[in-house]
Biopython code that builds the backbone (N, CA, C, O; Angstrom):
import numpy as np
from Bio.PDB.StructureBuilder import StructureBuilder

atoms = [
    (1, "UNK", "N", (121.213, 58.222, 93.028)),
    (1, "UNK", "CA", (120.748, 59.564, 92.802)),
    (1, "UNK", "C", (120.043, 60.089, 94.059)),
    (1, "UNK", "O", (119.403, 59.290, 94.743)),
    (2, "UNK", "N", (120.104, 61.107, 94.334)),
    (2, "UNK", "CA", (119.944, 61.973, 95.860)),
    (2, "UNK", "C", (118.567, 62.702, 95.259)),
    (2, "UNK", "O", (118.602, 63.413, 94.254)),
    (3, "UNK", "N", (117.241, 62.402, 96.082)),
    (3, "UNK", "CA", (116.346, 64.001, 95.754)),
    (3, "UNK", "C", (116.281, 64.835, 96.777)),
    (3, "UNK", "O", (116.125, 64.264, 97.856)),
    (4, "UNK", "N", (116.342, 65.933, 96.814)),
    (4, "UNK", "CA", (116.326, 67.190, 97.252)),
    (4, "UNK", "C", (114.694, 67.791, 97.432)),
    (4, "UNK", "O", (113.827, 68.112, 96.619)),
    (5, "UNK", "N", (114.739, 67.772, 98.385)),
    (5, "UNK", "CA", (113.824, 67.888, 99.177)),
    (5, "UNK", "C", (113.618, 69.676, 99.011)),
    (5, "UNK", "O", (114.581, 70.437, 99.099)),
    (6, "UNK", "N", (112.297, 70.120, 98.779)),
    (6, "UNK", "CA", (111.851, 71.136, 98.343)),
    (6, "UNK", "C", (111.538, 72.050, 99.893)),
    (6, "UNK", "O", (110.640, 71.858, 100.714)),
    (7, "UNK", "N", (112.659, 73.089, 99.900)),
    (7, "UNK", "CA", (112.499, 73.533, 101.582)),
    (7, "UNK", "C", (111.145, 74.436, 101.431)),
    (7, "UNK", "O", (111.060, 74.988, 100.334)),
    (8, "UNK", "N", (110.367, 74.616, 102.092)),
    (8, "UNK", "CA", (109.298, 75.670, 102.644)),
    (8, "UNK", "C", (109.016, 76.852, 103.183)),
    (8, "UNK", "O", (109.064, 76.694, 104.403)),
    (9, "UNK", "N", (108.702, 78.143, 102.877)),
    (9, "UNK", "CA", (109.279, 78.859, 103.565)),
    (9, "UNK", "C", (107.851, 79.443, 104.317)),
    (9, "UNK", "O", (106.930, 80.052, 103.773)),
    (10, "UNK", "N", (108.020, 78.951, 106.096)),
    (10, "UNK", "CA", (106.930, 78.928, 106.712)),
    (10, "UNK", "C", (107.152, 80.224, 107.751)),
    (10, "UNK", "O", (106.814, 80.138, 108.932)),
    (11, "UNK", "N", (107.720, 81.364, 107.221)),
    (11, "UNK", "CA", (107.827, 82.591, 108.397)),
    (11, "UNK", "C", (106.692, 83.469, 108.052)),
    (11, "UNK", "O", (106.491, 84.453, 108.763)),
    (12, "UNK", "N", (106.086, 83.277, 107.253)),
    (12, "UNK", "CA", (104.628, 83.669, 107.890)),
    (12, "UNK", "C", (104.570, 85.169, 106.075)),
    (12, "UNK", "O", (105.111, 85.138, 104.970)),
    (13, "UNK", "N", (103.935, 85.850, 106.539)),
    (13, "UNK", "CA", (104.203, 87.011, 105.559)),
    (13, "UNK", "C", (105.339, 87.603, 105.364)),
    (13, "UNK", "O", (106.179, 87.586, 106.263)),
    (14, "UNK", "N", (105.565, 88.181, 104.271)),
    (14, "UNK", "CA", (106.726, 88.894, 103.872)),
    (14, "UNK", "C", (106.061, 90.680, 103.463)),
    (14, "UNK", "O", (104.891, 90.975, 103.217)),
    (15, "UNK", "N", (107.221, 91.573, 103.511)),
    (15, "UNK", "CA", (106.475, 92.924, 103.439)),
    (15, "UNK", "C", (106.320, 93.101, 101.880)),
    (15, "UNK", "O", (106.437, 94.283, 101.559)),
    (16, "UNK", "N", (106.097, 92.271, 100.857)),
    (16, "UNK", "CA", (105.861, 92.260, 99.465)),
    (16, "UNK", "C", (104.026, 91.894, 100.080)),
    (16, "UNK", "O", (103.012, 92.554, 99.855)),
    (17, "UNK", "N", (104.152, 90.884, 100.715)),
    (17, "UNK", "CA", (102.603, 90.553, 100.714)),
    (17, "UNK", "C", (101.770, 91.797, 101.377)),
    (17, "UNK", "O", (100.775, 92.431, 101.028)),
    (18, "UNK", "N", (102.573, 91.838, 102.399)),
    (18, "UNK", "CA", (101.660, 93.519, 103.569)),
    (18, "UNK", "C", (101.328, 95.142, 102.343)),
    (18, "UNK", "O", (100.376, 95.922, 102.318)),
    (19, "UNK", "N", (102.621, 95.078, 101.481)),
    (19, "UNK", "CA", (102.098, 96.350, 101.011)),
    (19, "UNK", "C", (101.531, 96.219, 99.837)),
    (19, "UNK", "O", (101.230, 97.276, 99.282)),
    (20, "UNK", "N", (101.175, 94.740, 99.014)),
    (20, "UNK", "CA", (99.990, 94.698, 97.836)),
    (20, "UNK", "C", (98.858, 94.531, 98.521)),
    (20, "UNK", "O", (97.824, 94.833, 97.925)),
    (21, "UNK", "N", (98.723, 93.886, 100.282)),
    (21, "UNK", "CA", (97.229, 93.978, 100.729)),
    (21, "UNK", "C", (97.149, 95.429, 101.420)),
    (21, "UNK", "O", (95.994, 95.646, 101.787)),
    (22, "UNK", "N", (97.930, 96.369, 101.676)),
    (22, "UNK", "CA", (97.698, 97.592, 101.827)),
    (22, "UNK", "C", (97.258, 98.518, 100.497)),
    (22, "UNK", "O", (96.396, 99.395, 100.447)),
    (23, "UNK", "N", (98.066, 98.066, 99.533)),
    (23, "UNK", "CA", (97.526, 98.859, 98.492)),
    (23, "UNK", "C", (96.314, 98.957, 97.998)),
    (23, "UNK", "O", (95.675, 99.978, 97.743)),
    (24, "UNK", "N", (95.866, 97.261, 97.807)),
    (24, "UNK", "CA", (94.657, 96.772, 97.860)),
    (24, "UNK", "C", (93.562, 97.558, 98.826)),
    (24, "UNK", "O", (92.581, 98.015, 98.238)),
    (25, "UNK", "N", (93.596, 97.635, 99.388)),
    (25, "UNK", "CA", (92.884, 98.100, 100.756)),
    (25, "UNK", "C", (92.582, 99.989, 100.112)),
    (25, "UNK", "O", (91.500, 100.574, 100.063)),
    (26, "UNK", "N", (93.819, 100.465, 99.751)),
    (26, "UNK", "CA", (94.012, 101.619, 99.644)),
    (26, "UNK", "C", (92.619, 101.549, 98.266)),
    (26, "UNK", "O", (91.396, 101.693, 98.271)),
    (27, "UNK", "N", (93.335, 101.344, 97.554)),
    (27, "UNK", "CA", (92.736, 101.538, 96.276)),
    (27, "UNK", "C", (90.895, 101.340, 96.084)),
    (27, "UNK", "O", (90.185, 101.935, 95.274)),
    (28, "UNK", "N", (90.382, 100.102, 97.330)),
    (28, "UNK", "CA", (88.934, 100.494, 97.266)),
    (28, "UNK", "C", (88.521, 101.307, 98.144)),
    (28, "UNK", "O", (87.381, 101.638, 97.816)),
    (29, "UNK", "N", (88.854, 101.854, 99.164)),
    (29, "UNK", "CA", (88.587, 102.754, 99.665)),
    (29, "UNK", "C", (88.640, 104.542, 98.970)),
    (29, "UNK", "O", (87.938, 105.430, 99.455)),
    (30, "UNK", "N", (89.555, 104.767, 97.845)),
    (30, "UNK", "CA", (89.176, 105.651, 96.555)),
    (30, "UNK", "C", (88.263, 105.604, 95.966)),
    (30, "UNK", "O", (87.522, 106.541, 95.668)),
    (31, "UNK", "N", (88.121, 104.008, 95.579)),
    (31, "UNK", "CA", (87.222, 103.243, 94.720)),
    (31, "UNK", "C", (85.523, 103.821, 95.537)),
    (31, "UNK", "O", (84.786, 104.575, 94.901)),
    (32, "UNK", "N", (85.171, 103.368, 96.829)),
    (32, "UNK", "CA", (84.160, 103.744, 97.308)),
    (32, "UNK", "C", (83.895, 105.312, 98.568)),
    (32, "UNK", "O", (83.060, 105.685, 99.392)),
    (33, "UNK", "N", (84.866, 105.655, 98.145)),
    (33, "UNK", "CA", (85.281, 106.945, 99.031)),
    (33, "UNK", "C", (83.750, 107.655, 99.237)),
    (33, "UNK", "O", (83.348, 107.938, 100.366)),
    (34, "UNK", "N", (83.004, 107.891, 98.112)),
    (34, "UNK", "CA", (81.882, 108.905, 98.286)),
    (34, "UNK", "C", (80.866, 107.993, 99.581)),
    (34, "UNK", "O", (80.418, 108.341, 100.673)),
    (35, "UNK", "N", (80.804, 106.621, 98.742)),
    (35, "UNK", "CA", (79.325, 105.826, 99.545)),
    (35, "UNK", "C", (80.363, 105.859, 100.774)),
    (35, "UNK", "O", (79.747, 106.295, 101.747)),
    (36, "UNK", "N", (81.643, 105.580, 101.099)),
    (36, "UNK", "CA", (81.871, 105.548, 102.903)),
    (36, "UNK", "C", (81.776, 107.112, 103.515)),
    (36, "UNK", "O", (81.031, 107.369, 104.462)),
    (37, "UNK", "N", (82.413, 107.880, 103.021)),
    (37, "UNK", "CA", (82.004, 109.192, 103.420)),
    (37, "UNK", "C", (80.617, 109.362, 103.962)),
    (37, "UNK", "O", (80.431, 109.641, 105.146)),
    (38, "UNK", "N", (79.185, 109.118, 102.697)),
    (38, "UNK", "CA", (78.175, 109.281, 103.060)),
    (38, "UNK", "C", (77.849, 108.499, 104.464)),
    (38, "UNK", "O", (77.412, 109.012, 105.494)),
    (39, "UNK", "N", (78.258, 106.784, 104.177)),
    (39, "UNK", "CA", (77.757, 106.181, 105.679)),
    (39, "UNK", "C", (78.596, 106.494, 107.132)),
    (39, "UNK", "O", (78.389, 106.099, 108.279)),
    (40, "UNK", "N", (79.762, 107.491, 106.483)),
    (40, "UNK", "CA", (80.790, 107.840, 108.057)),
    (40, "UNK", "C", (79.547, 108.899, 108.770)),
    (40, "UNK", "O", (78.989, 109.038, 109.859)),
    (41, "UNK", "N", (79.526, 109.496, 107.457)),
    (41, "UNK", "CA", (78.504, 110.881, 108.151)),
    (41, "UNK", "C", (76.994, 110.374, 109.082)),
    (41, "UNK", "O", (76.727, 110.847, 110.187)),
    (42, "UNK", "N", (76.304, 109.548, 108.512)),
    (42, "UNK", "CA", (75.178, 109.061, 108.634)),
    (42, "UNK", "C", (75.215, 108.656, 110.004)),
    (42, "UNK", "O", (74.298, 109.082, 110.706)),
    (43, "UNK", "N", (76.448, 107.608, 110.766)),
    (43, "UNK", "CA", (76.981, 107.144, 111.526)),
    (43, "UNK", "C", (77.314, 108.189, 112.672)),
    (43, "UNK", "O", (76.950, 107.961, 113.825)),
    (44, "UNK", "N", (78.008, 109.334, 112.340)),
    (44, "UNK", "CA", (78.292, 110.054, 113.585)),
    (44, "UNK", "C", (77.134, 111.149, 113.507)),
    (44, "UNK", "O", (77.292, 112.091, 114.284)),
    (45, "UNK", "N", (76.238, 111.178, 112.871)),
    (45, "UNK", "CA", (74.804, 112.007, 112.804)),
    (45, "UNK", "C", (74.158, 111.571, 113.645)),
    (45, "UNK", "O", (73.622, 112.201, 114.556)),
    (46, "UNK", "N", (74.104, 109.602, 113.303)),
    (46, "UNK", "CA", (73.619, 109.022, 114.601)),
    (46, "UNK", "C", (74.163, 109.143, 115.757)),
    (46, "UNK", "O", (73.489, 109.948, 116.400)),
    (47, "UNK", "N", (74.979, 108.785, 116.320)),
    (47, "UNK", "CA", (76.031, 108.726, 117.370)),
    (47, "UNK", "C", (75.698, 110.499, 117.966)),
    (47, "UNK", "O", (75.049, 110.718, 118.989)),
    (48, "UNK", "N", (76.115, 111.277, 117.349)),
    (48, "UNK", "CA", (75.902, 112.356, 118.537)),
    (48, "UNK", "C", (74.785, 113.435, 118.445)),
    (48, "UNK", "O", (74.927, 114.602, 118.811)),
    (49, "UNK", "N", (73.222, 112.690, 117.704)),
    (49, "UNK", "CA", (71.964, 112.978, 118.044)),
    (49, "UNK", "C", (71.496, 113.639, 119.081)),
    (49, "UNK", "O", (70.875, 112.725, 119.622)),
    (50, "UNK", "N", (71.290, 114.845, 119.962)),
    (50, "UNK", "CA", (70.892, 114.921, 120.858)),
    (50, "UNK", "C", (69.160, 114.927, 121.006)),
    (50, "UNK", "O", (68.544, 115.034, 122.067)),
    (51, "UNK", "N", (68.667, 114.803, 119.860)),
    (51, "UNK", "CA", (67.078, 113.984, 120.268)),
    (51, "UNK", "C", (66.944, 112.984, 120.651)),
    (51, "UNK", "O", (65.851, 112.796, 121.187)),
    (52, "UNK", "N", (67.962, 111.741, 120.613)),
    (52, "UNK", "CA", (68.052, 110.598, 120.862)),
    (52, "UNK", "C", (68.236, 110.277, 122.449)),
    (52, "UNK", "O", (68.011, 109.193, 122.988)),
    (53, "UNK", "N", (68.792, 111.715, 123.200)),
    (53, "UNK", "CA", (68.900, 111.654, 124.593)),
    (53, "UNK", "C", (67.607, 111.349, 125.258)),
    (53, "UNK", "O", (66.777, 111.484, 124.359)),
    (54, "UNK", "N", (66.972, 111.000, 126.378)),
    (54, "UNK", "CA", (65.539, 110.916, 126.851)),
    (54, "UNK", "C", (66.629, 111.182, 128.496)),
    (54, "UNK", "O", (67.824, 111.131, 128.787)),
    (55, "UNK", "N", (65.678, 111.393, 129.010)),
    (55, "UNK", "CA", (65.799, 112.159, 130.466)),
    (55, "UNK", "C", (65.571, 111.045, 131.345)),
    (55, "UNK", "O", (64.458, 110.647, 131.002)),
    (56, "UNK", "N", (66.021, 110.234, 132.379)),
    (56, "UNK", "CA", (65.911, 109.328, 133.164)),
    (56, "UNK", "C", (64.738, 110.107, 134.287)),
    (56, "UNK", "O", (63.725, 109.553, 134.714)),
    (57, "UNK", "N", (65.079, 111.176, 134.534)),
    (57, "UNK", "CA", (64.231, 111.418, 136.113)),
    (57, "UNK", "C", (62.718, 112.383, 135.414)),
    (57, "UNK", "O", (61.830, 112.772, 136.173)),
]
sb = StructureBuilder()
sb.init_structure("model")
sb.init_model(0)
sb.init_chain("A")
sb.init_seg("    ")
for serial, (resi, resn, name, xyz) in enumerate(atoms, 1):
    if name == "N":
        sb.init_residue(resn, " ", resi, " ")
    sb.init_atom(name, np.array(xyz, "f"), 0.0, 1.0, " ", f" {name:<3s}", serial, name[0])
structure = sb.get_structure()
């Protein structure tokens, strides 16, 4: 009797896996849309502050 050896399939991801972790991805970002909105804003409020400038000379 012969066993057959169970082949592997080692090419890495397939696009079934890429677009349930895209969807994934998609779906909490709906999920937390308001709280990232609020911290996008907060973020470029910081970032282009011009009180935050100080004068070198």
């Amino acid at each position: 009797m012969r066993k057959t050896k169970k082949r592997l399939n080692r090419r890495g991801m397939g696009t079934v896996e890429i677009v349930i972790i895209i969807a994934v991805l998609v779906a909490l970002a709906l999920l937390f849309r308001a709280g990232l909105s609020e911290y996008g804003q907060k973020v470029m409020d910081y970032c282009f502050d011009d009180s935050k400038i100080t004068s070198a000379f």
